[in-house]
C-alpha positions as CSV (number, residue, x, y, z in Angstrom):
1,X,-2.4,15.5,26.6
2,X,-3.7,18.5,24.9
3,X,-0.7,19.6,23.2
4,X,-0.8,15.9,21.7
5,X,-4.0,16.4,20.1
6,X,-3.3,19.7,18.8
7,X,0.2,18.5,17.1
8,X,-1.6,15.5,15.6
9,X,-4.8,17.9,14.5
10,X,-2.1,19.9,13.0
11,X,-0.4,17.0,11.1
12,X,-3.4,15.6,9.8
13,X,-4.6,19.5,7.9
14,X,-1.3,19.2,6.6
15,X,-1.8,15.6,5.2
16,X,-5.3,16.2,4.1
17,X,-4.8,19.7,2.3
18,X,-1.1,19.2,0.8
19,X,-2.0,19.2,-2.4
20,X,-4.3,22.1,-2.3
21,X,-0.9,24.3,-0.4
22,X,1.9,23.2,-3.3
23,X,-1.2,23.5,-6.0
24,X,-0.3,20.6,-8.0
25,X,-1.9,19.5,-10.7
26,X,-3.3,16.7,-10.0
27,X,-6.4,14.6,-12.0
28,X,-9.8,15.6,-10.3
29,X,-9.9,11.4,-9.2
30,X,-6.7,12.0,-7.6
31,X,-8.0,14.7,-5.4
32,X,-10.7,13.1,-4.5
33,X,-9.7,9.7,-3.7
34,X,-6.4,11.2,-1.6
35,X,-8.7,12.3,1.3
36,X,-10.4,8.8,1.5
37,X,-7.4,7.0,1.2
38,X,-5.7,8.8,4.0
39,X,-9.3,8.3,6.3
40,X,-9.1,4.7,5.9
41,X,-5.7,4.8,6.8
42,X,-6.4,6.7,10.4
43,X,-9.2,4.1,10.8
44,X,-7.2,1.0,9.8
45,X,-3.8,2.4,12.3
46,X,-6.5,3.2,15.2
47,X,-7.9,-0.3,14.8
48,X,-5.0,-2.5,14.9
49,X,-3.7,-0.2,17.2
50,X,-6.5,-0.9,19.8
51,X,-6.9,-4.9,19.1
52,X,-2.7,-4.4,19.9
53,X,-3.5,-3.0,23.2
54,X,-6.5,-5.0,23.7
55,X,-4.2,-8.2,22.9
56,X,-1.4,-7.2,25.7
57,X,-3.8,-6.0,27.8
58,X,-5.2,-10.0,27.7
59,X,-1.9,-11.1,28.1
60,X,-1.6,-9.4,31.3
61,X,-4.3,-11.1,33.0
Protein backbone atom coordinates (compact mmCIF):
# COMPACT_ATOMS: atom_id res chain seq x y z
CA UNK A 1 0.00 0.00 0.00
CA UNK A 2 2.90 2.19 0.54
CA UNK A 3 4.51 1.88 -2.70
CA UNK A 4 0.95 3.18 -4.02
CA UNK A 5 1.17 6.24 -2.22
CA UNK A 6 4.66 7.01 -2.97
CA UNK A 7 4.02 6.39 -7.04
CA UNK A 8 0.90 8.63 -6.86
CA UNK A 9 3.00 11.40 -4.51
CA UNK A 10 5.43 11.11 -7.23
CA UNK A 11 2.87 11.74 -10.11
CA UNK A 12 1.24 14.48 -8.60
CA UNK A 13 5.03 16.76 -8.11
CA UNK A 14 5.35 15.97 -11.59
CA UNK A 15 1.77 17.35 -12.54
CA UNK A 16 1.98 20.19 -10.13
CA UNK A 17 5.61 21.47 -10.98
CA UNK A 18 5.76 20.63 -14.99
CA UNK A 19 5.86 23.75 -16.02
CA UNK A 20 8.39 24.99 -13.68
CA UNK A 21 10.91 21.57 -14.98
CA UNK A 22 10.38 22.37 -19.13
CA UNK A 23 10.45 26.34 -18.04
CA UNK A 24 7.92 27.46 -20.33
CA UNK A 25 6.78 30.56 -20.64
CA UNK A 26 3.75 30.77 -19.63
CA UNK A 27 1.48 34.13 -18.49
CA UNK A 28 1.89 34.66 -14.68
CA UNK A 29 -2.36 33.70 -14.59
CA UNK A 30 -1.50 30.62 -16.17
CA UNK A 31 0.87 29.55 -13.54
CA UNK A 32 -1.14 30.31 -11.03
CA UNK A 33 -4.41 29.01 -11.93
CA UNK A 34 -2.66 25.53 -13.21
CA UNK A 35 -2.10 24.42 -9.55
CA UNK A 36 -5.80 25.11 -8.60
CA UNK A 37 -7.20 23.69 -11.50
CA UNK A 38 -5.34 20.39 -11.00
CA UNK A 39 -6.50 20.50 -6.86
CA UNK A 40 -10.05 20.67 -7.83
CA UNK A 41 -9.55 18.05 -10.00
CA UNK A 42 -7.99 15.51 -7.16
CA UNK A 43 -10.98 16.68 -5.10
CA UNK A 44 -13.70 16.36 -7.77
CA UNK A 45 -12.03 12.46 -8.89
CA UNK A 46 -11.82 11.55 -4.93
CA UNK A 47 -15.48 12.60 -4.53
CA UNK A 48 -17.26 10.85 -7.22
CA UNK A 49 -15.02 8.29 -6.66
CA UNK A 50 -16.23 7.66 -2.98
CA UNK A 51 -20.23 8.43 -3.71
CA UNK A 52 -19.22 5.39 -6.55
CA UNK A 53 -18.13 3.14 -3.88
CA UNK A 54 -20.56 4.45 -1.42
CA UNK A 55 -23.33 3.72 -4.26
CA UNK A 56 -22.18 -0.12 -4.87
CA UNK A 57 -21.54 -0.51 -1.53
CA UNK A 58 -25.62 0.32 -1.07
CA UNK A 59 -26.28 -1.87 -3.67
CA UNK A 60 -24.85 -4.70 -1.85
CA UNK A 61 -26.98 -4.59 1.07
Amino acid sequence: MNSVRYTLLVILVLLFSWPVIAQLQLSIWALWLYPFALWLLVILCTVLYDNNKNSEHNNDQ
